[in-house]
N, C-alpha and C positions, 0 to 999 in steps of 0.2 A: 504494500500500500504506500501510495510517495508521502511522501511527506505536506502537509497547508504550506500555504508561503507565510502563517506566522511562525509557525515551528521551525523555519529554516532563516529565518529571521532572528527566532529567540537563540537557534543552535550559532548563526552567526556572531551575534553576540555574547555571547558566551565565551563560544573560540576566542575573540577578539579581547577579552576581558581577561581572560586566564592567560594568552599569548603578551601583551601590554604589559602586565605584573611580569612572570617570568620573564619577560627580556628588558625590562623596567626602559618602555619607550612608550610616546606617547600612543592612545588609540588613535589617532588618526594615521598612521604609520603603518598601521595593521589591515591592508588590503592585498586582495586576493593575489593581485601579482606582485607582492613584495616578497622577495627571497631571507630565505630564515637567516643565511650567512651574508652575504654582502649587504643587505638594505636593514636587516636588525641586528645585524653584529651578532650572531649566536654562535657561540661555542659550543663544542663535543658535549660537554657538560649541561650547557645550554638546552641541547636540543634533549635529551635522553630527562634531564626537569621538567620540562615541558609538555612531555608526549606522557610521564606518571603523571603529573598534575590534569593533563587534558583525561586521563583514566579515571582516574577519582571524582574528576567533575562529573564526568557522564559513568560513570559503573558501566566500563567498557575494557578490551585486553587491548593493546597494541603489538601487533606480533615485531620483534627486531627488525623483520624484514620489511615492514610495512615502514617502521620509523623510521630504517636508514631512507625510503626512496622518498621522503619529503624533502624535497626542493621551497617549496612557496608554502606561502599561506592558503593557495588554494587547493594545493596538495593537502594540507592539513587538515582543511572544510571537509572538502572529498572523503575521507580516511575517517575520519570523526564520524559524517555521515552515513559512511557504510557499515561502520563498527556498529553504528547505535541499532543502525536495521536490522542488523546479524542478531545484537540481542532483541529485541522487538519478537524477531521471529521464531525465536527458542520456546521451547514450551516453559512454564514458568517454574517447574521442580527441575530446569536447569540451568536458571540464571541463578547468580551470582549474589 
């Protein structure tokens, strides 16, 4: 089922909010084509706080594999969004 366009609204801000703090830059800085390393200065470190914090926001797994291929912030929209639908779709004696 897709997602309302406020649900992807509320998920964008969120990302956007928990993205801002962990990389302590302003939100307006936090658009879809900004790069997590050149345009927010994210470090190894950076990015691996960011993708636990983006888990515990939404009660979601991020696989290693999934976090190395974030390039952007819209990489990370994307990855958020699919995670969340993965659990959505579990039956509920298997979330988390």
């Amino acid at each position: 089922m897709p997602m309302s366009g406020n649900a992807v609204d509320d998920m964008r801000n969120r990302v956007s909010r928990v993205m801002a703090q962990q990389f302590h830059v302003a939100s307006d800085r936090i658009t879809e084509s900004a790069t997590l390393d050149e345009d927010l200065g994210a470090t190894s470190l950076d990015r691996v706080e960011v993708v636990m914090s983006l888990e515990d926001e939404f009660k979601i797994d991020i696989s290693d594999d999934e976090a190395w291929r974030l390039q952007t912030v819209g990489d990370v929209l994307a990855c958020v969004t699919a995670n969340v639908g993965k659990m959505k779709a579990r039956p509920p004696a298997l979330q988390p």
